[in-house]
C-alpha positions as a Markdown table, in Angstrom:
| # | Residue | x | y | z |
|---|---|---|---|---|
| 1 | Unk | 133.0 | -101.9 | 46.4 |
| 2 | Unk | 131.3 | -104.8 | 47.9 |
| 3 | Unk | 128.8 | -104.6 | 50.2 |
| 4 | Unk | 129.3 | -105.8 | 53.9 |
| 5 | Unk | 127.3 | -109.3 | 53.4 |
| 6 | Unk | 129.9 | -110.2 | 50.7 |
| 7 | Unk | 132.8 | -109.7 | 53.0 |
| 8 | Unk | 131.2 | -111.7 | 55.9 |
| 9 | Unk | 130.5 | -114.5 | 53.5 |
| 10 | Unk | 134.3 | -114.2 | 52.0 |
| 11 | Unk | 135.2 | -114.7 | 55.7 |
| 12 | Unk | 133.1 | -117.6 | 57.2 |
| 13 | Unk | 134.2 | -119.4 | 53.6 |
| 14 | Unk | 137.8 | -119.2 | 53.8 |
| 15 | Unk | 137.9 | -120.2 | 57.2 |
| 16 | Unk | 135.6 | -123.2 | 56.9 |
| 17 | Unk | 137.7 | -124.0 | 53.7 |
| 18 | Unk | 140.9 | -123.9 | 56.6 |
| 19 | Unk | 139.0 | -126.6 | 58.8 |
| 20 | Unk | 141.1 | -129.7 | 58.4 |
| 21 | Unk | 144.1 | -127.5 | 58.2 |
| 22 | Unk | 143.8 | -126.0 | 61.7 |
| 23 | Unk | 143.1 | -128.9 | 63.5 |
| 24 | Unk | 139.9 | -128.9 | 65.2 |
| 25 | Unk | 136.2 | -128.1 | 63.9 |
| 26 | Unk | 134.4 | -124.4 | 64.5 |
| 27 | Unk | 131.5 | -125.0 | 66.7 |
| 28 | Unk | 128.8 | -121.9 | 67.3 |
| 29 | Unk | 130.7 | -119.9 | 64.7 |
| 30 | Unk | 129.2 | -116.5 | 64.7 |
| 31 | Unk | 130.3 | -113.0 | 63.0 |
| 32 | Unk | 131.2 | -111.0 | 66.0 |
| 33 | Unk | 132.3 | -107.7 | 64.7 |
| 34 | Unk | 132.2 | -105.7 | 61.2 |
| 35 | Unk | 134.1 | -102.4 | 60.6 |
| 36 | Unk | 135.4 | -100.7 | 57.2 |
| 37 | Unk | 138.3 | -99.4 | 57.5 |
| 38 | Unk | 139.0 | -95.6 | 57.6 |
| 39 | Unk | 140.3 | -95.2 | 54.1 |
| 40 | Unk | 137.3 | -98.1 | 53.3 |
| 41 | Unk | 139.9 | -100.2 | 51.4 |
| 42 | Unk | 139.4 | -102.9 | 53.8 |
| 43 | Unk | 136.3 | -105.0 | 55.5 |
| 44 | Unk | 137.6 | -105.9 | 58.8 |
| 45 | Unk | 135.5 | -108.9 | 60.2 |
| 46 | Unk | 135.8 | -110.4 | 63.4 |
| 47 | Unk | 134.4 | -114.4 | 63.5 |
| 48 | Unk | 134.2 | -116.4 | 66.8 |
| 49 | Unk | 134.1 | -119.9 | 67.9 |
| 50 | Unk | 134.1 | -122.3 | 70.6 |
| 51 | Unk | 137.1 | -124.9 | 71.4 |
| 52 | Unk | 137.8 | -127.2 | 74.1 |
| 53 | Unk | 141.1 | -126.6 | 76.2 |
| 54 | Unk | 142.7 | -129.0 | 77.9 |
| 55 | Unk | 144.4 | -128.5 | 81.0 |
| 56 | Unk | 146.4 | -131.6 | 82.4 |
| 57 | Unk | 149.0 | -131.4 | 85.5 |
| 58 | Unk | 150.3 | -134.6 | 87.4 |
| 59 | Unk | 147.2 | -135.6 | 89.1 |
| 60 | Unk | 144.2 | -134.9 | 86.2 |
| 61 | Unk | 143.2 | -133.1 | 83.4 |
| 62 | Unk | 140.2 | -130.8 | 83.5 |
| 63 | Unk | 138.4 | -129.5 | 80.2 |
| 64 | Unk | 137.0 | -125.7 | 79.8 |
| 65 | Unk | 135.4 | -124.5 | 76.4 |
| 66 | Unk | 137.3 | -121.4 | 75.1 |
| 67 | Unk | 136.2 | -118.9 | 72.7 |
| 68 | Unk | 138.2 | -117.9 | 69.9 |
| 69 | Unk | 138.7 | -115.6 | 67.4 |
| 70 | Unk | 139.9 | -114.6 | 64.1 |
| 71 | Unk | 140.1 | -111.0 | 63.0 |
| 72 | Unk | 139.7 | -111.2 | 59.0 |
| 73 | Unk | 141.1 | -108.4 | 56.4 |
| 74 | Unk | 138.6 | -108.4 | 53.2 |
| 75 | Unk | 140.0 | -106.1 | 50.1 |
| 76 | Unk | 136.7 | -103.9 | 49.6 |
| 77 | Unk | 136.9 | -104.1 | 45.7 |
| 78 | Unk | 138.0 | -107.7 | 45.1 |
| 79 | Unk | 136.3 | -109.4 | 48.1 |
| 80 | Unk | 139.6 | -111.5 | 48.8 |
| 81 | Unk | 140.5 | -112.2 | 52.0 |
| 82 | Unk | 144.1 | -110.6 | 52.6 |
| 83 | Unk | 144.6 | -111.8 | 56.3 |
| 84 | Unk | 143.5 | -113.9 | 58.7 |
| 85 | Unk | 145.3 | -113.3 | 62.3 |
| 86 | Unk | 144.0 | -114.5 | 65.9 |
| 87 | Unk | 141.9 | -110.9 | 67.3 |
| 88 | Unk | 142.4 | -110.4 | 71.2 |
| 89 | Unk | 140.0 | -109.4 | 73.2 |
């Protein structure tokens, strides 16, 4: 099984490798959360990031920083990410 630094480093890499895909860059990305699941098949990893939401209407636009994140799914023995989906909070 891998250990829980692998898995947090399977994470940040895949998304960083996602970058230009997605659109916008990952400022103050930070591991928030870390949990193995129950039958420990799975590293589930929470990262979060700022990004800049832009609200316009008919008269102006204002801008608010947002933080985001992305709950990943690491397989314990192979260290590959299996999912990547957006984690509420």
């Amino acid at each position: 099984m891998i250990d829980v630094k692998t898995a947090v480093n399977a994470a940040y890499e895949y998304i960083k490798s996602l970058q230009d895909i997605m659109g916008y860059s990952l400022p103050d990305l930070r591991l928030e959360e870390v949990e193995l699941s129950e039958d420990k098949g799975l590293w589930l990893i929470t990262l979060g990031f700022d990004r800049e939401k832009v609200t316009r209407n008919l008269f102006n636009s204002s801008r608010q920083i947002e933080r985001v994140y992305k709950l990943f799914r690491i397989n314990s023995e192979t260290g590959e990410v299996e999912a990547m989906k957006i984690r509420q909070v």
